[in-house]
VOGU-3710 file (C-alpha; in Angstrom, 3 decimals, decimal comma):
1> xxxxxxxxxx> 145,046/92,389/71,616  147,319/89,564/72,097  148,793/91,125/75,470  144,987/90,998/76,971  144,650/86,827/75,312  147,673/85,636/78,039  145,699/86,837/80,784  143,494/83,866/81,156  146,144/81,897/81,873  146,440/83,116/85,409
11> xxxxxxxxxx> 142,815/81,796/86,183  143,422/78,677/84,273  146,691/77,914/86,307  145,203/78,864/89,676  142,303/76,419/89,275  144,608/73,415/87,842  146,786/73,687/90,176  143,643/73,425/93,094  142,056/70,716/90,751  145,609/69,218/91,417
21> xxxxxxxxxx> 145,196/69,380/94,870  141,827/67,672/94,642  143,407/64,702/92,680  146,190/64,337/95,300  143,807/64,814/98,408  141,899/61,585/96,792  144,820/59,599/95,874  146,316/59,876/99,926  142,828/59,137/101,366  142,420/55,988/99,410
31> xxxxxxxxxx> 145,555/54,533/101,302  144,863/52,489/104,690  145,966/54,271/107,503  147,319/51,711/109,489  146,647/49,171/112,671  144,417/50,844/115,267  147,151/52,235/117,283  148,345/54,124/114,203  144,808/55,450/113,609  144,760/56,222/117,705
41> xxxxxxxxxx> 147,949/58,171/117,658  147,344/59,902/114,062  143,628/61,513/115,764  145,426/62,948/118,724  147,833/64,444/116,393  144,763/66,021/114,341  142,737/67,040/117,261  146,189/68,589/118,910  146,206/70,844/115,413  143,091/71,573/115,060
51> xxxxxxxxxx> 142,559/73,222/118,375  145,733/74,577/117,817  144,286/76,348/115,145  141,130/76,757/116,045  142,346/79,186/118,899  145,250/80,883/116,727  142,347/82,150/114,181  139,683/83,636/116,784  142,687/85,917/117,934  143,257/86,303/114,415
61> xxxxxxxxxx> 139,954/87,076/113,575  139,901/90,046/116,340  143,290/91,389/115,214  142,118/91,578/111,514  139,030/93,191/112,868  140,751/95,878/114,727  143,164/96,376/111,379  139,895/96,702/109,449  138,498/99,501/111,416  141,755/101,528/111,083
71> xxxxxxxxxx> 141,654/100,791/107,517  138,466/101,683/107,103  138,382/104,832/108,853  141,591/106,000/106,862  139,039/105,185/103,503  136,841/107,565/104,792  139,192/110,393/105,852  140,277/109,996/102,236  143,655/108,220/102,615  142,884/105,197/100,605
81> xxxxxxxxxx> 140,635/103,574/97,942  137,478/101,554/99,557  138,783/98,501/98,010  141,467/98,280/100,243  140,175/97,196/103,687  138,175/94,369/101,699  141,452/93,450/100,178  143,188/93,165/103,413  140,713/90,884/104,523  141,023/88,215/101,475
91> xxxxxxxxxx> 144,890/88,434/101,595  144,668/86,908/105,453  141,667/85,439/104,415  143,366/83,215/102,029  146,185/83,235/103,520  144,599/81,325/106,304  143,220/79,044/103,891  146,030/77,809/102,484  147,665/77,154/105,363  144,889/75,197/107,050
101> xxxxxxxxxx> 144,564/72,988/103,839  148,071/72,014/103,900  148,036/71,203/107,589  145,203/69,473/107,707  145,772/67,333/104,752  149,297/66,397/106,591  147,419/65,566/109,573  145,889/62,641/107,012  148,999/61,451/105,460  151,217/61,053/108,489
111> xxxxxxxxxx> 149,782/57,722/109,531  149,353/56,333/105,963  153,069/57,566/105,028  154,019/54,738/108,433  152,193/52,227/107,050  152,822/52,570/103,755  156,814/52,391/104,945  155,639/48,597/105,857  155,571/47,716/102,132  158,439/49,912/100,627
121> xxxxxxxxxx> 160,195/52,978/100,981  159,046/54,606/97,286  155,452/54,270/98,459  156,007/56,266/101,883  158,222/58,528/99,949  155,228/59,159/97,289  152,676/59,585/100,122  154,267/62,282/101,789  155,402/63,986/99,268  151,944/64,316/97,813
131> xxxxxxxxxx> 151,072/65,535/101,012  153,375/68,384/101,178  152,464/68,988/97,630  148,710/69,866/98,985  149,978/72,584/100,396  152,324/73,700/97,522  150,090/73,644/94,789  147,272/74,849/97,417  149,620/78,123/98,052  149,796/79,042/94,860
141> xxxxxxxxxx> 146,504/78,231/93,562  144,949/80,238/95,810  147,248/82,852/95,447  147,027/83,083/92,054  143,215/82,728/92,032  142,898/85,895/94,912  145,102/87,890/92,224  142,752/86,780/89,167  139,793/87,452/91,119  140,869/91,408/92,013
151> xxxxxxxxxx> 142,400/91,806/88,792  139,241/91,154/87,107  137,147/92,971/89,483  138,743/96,130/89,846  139,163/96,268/85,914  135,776/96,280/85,482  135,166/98,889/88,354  137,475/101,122/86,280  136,901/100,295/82,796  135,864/104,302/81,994
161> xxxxxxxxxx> 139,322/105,417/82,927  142,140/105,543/80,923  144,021/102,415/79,777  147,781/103,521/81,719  145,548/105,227/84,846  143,526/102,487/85,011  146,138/99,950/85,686  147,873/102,173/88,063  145,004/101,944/89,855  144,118/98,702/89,944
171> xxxxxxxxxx> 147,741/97,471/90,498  147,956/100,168/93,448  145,059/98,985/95,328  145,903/95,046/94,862  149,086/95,600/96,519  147,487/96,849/99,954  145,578/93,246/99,984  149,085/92,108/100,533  149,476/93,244/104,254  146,216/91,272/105,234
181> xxxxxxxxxx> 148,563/87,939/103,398  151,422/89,913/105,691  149,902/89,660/108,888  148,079/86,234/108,946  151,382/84,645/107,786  153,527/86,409/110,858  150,581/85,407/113,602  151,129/81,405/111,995  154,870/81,885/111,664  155,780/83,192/115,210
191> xxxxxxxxxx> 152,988/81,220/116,763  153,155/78,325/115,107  157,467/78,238/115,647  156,560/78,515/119,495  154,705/76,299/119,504  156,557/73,534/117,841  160,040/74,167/119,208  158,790/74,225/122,820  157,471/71,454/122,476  160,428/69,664/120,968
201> xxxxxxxxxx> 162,686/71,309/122,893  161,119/70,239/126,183  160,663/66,636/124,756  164,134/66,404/123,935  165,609/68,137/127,234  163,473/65,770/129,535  163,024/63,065/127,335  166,242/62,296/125,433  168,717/63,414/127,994  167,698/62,840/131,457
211> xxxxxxxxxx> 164,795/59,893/131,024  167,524/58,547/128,358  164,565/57,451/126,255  164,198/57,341/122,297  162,494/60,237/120,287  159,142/59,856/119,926  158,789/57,091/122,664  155,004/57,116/123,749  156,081/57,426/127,604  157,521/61,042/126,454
221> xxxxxxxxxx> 153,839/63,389/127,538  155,082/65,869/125,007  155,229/63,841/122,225  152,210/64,199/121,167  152,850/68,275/121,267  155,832/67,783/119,464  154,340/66,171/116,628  151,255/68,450/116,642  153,837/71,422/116,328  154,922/69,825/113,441
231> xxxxxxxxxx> 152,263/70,754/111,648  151,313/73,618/112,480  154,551/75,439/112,672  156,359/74,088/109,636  153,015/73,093/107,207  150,361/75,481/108,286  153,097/78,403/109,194  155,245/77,470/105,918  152,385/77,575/103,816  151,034/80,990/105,394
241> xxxxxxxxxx> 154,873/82,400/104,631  155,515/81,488/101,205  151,801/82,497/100,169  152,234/85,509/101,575  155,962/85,589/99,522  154,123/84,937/96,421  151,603/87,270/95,883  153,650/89,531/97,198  156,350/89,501/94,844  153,525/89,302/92,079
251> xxxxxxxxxx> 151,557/92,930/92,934  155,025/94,650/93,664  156,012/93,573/90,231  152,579/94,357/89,107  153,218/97,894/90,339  156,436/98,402/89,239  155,756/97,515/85,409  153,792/100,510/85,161  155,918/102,176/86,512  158,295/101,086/83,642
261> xxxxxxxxxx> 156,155/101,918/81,395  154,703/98,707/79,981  151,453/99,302/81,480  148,752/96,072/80,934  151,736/93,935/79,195  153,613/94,388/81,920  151,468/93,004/84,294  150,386/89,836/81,942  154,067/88,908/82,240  154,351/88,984/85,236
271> xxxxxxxxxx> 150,960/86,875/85,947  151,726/84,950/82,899  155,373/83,582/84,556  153,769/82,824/87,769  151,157/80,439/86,026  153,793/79,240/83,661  155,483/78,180/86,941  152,320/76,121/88,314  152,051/74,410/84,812  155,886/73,073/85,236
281> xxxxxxxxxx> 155,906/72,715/88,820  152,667/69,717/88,248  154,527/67,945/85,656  158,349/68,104/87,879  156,042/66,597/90,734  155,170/63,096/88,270  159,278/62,608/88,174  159,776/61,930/91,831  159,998/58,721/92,935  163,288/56,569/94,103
291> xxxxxxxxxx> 164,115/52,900/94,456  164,212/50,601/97,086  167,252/50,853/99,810  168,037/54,100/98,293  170,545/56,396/100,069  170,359/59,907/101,004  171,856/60,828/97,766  169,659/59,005/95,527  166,493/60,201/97,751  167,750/63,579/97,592
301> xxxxxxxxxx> 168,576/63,526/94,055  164,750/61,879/93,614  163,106/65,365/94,549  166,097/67,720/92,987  164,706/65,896/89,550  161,607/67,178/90,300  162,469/70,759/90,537  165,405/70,876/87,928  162,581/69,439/85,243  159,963/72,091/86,676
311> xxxxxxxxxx> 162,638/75,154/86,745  163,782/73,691/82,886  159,982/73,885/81,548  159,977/77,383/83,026  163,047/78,417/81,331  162,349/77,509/78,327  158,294/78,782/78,276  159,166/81,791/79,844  161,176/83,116/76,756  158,242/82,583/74,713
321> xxxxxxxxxx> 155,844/84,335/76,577  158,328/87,498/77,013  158,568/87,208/73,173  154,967/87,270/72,316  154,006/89,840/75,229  156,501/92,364/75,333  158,299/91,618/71,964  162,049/91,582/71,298  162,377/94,927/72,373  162,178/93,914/75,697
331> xxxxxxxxxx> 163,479/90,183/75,933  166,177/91,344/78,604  163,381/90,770/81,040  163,359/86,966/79,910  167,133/87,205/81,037  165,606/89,013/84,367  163,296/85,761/84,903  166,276/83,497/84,027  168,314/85,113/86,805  166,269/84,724/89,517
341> xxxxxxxxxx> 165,349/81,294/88,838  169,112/80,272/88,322  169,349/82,164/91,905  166,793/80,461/93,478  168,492/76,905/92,538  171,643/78,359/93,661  170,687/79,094/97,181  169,020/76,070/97,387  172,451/74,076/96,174  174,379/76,074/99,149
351> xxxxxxxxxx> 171,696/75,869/102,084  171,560/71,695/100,780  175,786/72,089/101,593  175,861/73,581/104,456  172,854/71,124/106,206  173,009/67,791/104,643  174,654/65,414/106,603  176,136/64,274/103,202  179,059/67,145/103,139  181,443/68,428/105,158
361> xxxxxxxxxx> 179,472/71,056/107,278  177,263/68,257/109,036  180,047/65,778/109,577  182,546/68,303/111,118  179,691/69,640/113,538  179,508/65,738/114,531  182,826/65,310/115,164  183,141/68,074/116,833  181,259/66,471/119,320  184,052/64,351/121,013
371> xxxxxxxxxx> 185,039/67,337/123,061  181,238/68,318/124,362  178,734/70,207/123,620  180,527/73,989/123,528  182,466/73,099/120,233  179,586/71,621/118,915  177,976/75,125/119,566  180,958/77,381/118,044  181,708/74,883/114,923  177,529/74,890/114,299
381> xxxxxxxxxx> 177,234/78,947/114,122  180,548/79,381/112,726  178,902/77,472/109,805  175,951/79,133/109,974  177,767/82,724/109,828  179,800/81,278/106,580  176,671/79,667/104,936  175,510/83,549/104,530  178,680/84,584/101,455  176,796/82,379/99,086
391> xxxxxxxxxx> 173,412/83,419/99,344  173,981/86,515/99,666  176,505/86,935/96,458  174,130/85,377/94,933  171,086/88,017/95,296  173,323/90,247/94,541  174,301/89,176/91,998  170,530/88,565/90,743  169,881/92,042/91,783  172,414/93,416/89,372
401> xxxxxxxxxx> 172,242/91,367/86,550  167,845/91,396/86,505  168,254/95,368/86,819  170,961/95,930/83,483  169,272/93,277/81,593  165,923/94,651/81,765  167,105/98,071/80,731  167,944/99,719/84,081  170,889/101,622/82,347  168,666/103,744/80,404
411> xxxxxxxxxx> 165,416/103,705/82,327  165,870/103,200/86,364  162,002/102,237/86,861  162,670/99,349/83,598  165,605/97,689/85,865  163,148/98,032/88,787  160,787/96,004/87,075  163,618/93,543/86,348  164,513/93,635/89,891  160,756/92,019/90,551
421> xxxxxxxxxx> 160,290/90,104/87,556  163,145/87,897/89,089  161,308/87,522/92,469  158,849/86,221/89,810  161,137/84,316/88,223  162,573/82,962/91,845  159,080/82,053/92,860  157,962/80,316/90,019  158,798/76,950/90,895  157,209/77,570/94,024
431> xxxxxxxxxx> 154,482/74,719/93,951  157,228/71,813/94,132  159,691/73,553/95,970  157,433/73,928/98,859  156,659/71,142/98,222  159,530/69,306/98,754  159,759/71,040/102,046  156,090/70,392/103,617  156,762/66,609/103,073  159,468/67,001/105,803
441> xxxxxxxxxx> 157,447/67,022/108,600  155,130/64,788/107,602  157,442/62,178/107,092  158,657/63,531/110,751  155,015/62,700/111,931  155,349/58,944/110,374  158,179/58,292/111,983  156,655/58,994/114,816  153,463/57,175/114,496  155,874/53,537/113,894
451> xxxxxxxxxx> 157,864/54,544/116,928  155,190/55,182/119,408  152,853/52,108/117,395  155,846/49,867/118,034  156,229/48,858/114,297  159,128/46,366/113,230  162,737/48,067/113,168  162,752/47,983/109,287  159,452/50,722/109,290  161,198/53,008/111,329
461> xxxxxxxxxx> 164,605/52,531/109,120  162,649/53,749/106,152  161,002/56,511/107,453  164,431/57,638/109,703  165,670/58,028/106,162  162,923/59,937/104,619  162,905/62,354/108,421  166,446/62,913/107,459  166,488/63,921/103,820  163,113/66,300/104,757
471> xxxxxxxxxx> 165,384/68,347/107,521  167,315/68,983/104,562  164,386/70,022/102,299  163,104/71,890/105,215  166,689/73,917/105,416  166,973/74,508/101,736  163,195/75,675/102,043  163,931/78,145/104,358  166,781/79,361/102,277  164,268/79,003/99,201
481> xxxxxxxxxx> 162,144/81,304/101,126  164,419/83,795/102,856  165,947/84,569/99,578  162,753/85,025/97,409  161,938/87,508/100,663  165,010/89,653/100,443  164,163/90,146/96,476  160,335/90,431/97,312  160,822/93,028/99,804  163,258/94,841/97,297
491> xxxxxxxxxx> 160,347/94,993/95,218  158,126/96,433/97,798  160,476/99,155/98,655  160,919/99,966/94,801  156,912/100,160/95,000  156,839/102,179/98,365  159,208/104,814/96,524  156,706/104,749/93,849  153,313/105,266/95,851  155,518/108,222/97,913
501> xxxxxxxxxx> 156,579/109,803/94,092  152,690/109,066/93,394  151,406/110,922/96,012  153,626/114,492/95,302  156,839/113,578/97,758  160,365/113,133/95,755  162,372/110,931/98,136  166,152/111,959/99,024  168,680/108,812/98,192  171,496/110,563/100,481
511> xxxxxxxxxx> 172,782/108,365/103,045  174,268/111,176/104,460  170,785/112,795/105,408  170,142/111,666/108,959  166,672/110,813/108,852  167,636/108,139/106,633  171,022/107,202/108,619  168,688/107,109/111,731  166,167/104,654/109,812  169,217/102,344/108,770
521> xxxxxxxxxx> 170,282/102,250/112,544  166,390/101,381/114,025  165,975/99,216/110,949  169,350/97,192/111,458  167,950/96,471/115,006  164,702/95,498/114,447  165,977/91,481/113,279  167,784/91,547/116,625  164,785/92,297/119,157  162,546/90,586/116,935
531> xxxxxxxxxx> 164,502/87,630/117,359  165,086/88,299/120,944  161,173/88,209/121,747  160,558/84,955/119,565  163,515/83,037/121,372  162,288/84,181/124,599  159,345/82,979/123,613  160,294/79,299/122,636  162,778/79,276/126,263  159,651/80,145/128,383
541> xxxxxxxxxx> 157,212/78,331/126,704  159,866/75,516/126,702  160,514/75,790/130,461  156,620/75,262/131,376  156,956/71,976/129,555  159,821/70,547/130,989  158,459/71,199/134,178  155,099/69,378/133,207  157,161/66,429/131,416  159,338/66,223/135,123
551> xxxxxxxxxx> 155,717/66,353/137,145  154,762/63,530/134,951  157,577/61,945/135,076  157,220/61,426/138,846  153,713/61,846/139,802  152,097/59,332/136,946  152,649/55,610/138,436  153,784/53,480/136,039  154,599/55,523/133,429  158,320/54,574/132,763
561> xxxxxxxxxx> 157,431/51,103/132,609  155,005/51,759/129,927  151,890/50,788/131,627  150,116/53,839/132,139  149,797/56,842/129,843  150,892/60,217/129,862  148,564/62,795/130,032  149,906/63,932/126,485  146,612/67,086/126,047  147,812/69,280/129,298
571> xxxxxxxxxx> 151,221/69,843/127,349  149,278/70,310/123,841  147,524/73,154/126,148  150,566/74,537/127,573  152,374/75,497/123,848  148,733/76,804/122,625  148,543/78,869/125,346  151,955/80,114/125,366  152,522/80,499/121,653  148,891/83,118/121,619
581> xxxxxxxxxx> 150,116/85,332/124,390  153,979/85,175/122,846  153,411/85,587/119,449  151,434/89,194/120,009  154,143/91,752/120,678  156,706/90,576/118,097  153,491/90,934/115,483  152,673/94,684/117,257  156,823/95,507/116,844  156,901/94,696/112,781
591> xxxxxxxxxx> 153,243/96,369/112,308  153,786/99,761/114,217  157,179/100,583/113,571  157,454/101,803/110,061  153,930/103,915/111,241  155,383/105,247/114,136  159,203/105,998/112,960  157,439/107,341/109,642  154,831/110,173/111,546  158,098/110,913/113,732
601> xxxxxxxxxx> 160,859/111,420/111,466  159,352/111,201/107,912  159,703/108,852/104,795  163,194/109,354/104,511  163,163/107,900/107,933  160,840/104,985/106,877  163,325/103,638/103,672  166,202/104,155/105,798  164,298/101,707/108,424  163,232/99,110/105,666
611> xxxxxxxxxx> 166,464/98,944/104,211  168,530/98,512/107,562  165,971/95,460/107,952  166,075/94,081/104,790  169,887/94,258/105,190  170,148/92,825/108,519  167,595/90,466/108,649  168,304/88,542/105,288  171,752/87,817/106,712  170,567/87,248/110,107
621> xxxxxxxxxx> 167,901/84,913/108,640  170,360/82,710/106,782  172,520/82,253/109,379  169,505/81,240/112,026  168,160/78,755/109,294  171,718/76,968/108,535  172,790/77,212/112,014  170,072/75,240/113,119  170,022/72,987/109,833  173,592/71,888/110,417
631> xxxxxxxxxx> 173,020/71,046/114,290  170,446/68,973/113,418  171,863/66,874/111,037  174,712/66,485/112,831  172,295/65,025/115,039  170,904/62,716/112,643  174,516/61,755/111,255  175,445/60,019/114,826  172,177/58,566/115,174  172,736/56,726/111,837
641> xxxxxxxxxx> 175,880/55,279/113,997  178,353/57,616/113,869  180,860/58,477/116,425  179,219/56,505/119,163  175,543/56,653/117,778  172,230/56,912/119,695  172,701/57,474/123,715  176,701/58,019/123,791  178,342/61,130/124,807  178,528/62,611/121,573
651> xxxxxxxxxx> 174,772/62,271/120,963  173,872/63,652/124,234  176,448/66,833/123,148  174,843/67,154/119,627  171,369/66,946/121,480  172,270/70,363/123,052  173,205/72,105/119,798  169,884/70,590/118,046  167,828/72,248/120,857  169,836/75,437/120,690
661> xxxxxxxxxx> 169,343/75,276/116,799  165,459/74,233/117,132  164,230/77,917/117,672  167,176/79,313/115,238  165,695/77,391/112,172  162,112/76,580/113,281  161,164/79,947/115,395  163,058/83,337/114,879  165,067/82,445/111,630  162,030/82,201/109,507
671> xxxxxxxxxx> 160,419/84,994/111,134  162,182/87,501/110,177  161,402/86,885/106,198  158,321/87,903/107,347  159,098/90,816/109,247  160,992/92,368/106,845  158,161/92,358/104,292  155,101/93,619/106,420  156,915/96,424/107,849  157,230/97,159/104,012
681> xxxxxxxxxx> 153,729/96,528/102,867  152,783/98,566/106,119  154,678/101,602/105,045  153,056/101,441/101,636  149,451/101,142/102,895  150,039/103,666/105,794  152,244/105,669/103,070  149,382/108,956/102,056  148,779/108,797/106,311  152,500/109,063/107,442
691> xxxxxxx> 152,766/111,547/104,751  150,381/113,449/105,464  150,866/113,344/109,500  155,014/113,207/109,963  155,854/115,533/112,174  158,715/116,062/110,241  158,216/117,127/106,157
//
């Protein structure tokens, strides 16, 4: 059949796109890394991550244990499929994966990106962005290839049933492997944004405003820490997020085509578009590259060609593979695909607006800071509070015109389907796009490197440049990512209805039932105390190394003067130890609560809950990611010379917003994409438990 003959191309994409990663891995270890004080500070960095890491993932490892056991002993009370505890663990398992990869491939290219800013700014530009494209193409590849792998598997397990049962079945269990994905991406999320903003924030605090030395000056002994959070906070944490995003959307979509009705075509469309978009997002990476002396515009406009060709490829392909799957009975779904890609570029265009220090947002935040650093604190979140009308229009937007094009007026579950197929659609240029974002703190890490390394002014001019353009990749990423996650977690609650309808329950959709009015209310809160526990987090963990810098500071001989060294490993161990104790009772609040509000109140309950979330924390989200975006760039702005530039008044007051901002975009922000998606995969795996234990029917 020719619906079965498109199926290979989900294998076929997820081992280019790894073969890709290969290639690129090869072509940044051939470049020199550097004089040996490049090479010194670029191994403390690694070393920093790595046992960063290495302790994150043996608490991991017990966590996933525990969740195993519970899974497991549901499978043999009869609650679930034995697949699914063996799914859970590859979801986290690659999860993991990916994100290691990706951070320690950046660990590599952080030195060579500095010295390859000595010969010209297009050859630093091309190193890190290969970099971050590691862990891009490494997200989805593996993503795609865990998907390919069960797919395959389970098919053949259930090749004697039924063609429609069968899929249900197979797309049913796949989606549980999800929460395993879920969970590994909140632990290196929440832990990984500790980390890195108590570091930076203590650095800056200490180091900027009251030793009134430059960022990333060697003296600093949490500069090392800073750079190391880097890493694993926004390449390792990023990369767990967004794979988690992407298979995500891909089995909910998976589930909810049968539910439409379309059965194994269906689901090869929805595979189909997501290796479609590795195909396009290779070649859009081969167009990015800039000239020498370029601006922020023209560097900025270097990667947007890069994603513009990919997301142009995948419009056009996409049609064609709608066409020859589903047939033109059904080509409203291409117009699904089409809408959440044209969404996904349109929250990226409004997040770039609101941060960039090349638009009004950035500059007004910077002048702002002529009067201190209070206005520079009201004018940043009243930005950040506006920045939400776009994106938010614009899912909903998505969300309407993916559910009437697909057919939603005459079949609900059909407009369902298109509801997910644009989450596909959104995600499908996810290989650059992250892309594009990963490279921002490795060119963060170069800079750096030529500070501490004492390379000529020029080095440091080029990769300043490069810093500043990836805070704004890094701020449309987050939007990138916090927008795919309010459509992705649509999609799960579309597939959590399902598995409910599946297992005998018909859901109310009254508002005005109180279970459900109660869920909204404990759901709407969640974002808040989640938030709460993550910034009190970063302030603790922040206030340990302050102290430690100050101790330092005055107890190290010499150190000012620059001729003794700070003991840069006791502050690495103070965020690793902080960020493993901090991280574990936000991750216990977004696992338990849709269990325990579910056996309570009932499913009703449980929607009500994952809607007041989704609605809450999407908003909340945006406004933590731009918030922070805008303060730092600000930042950046008047340390190109603006209003006073480096050390002045106005610097010192934009220094305050940046470190308010730091745990707002870095920390909590991005944490709550991920929140509001595991407390939905949670309610679907725990769904036939909570059902069959609520205390209320």
């Amino acid at each position: 059949m020719e619906t079965i003959n498109l199926l290979w191309l989900a294998p076929v994409a997820s081992v280019l796109a790894l073969a890709f990663c290969v290639f690129l891995v090869y072509r940044i270890l051939k470049e020199p890394r550097g004089d040996a004080a490049m090479i010194e500070i670029q191994d403390a960095i690694k070393e920093g991550a790595r046992a960063y890491i290495k302790r994150q993932y043996g608490v991991v490892i017990i966590f996933f244990a525990i969740v195993f056991s519970i899974l497991f002993l549901l499978v043999r009370k009869g609650y679930l499929p034995i697949f699914v505890p063996f799914a859970f663990l590859t979801g986290g398992f690659f999860s993991g994966l990916a994100g290691y990869i990706g951070m320690n491939v950046a660990t590599r290219a952080n030195a060579r990106t500095a010295n390859g800013a000595i010969t010209s700014l297009n050859k630093a530009l091309r190193i890190a962005f290969s970099g971050g494209s590691v862990t891009g193409f490494c997200v989805v590849g593996l993503g795609l290839l865990d998907l390919s792998i069960w797919f395959y598997v389970l098919s053949f397990f259930y090749k004697d049933v039924e063609m429609a049962h069968r899929i249900q079945m197979i797309t049913s269990t796949m989606l549980t492997f999800e929460m395993g994905a879920s969970l590994m991406a909140l632990f290196a999320r929440v832990g990984g944004g500790i980390f890195t903003k108590a570091a930076d924030v203590g650095a800056d605090l200490v180091g900027k405003i009251e030793a009134g030395i430059p960022e990333d000056d060697p003296r600093n002994p949490a500069v090392i820490a800073d750079n190391v959070g880097d890493n694993v906070g926004d390449v390792a944490g990023m990369g767990a997020d967004l794979y988690e995003s992407y298979v995500g959307t891909i089995v909910a979509t998976m589930v909810l085509a049968v539910a439409a009705g379309l059965g194994l075509a269906g689901v090869t469309v929805t595979m189909s578009i997501a290796a479609v978009g590795i195909i396009a997002s290779i070649i859009g990476t081969f167009f990015v590259r800039t000239r020498e002396k370029a601006d922020q515009k023209e560097l900025l406009s270097a990667l947007r060609k890069g994603i513009f060709i990919s997301a142009g490829l995948i419009y056009i392909s996409s049609y064609f593979v709608v066409k020859y799957v589903l047939g033109m009975q059904h080509i409203g779904v291409y117009g699904s695909i089409a809408s959440g890609l044209t969404a996904g570029i349109l929250i990226g265009l409004s997040t770039e607006y609101f941060t960039s220090d090349n638009y009004g947002p950035a500059r007004k935040v910077a002048e702002s800071a002529e009067t201190g650093p209070a206005t520079v604190v009201i004018r940043g979140m009243s930005y950040g509070m506006l920045s939400t009308a776009i994106p938010v229009l614009v899912v909903g937007g998505a969300i309407l015109s993916s559910y009437f094009l697909a057919g939603g007026a005459g079949n609900f579950n059909a407009g369902l389907y298109g509801i997910g197929i644009a989450s596909v659609g959104m995600l499908s240029t996810l290989g650059i796009t992250l892309a594009t974002d990963a490279y921002g703190p490795i060119a963060d890490n170069a800079g750096g490197i030529a500070e501490m390394s004492k390379q000529k002014p020029y080095v440091r001019e080029r990769l300043d440049a490069l810093d500043a353009l990836g805070n704004t990749t890094a701020a449309t990423g987050k939007g990138f990512a916090i927008g795919s996650a309010a459509l992705t977690a649509l999609a799960l609650i579309a597939a959590y209805k399902e598995e409910i309808f599946h297992l005998g329950k018909e859901l109310t959709h009254s508002l005005l039932d109180p279970r459900v009015m109660v869920g909204l209310f404990i759901g709407g809160m969640l974002p808040f105390l989640f938030s709460s526990l993550t910034m009190r987090a970063v302030g603790k963990a922040a206030s340990s190394i302050v102290l430690e810098v100050r101790r330092q500071f005055r107890e190290i001989k010499g150190l000012m003067d620059g001729s003794a060294k700070p003991d840069y490993a006791k502050c690495v161990k103070i965020c690793t130890i902080a960020a493993q104790k901090e991280m574990l009772v936000p991750s216990f609040l977004a696992i338990l609560s849709p269990i325990i509000i579910g056996l309570l109140l009932g499913v009703e309950a449980v929607v009500g809950l994952l809607v007041g979330a989704l609605t809450c924390g999407f908003v909340m989200a945006i406004m933590m990611a731009n918030a922070g975006g805008v303060w730092d760039n600000a930042k950046k702005y008047v340390e190109k010379g603006a209003f006073g530039g480096k050390g002045s008044p106005q610097h010192k007051a934009l220094i305050v917003g940046d470190t308010i901002g730091d745990p707002f975009k870095d920390t909590s922000g991005p944490s709550l994409n991920i929140l509001i998606k595991l407390m939905s995969m949670v309610s679907v795996v725990f769904a036939s438990f909570v059902l069959a234990n609520s205390l209320i029917k």
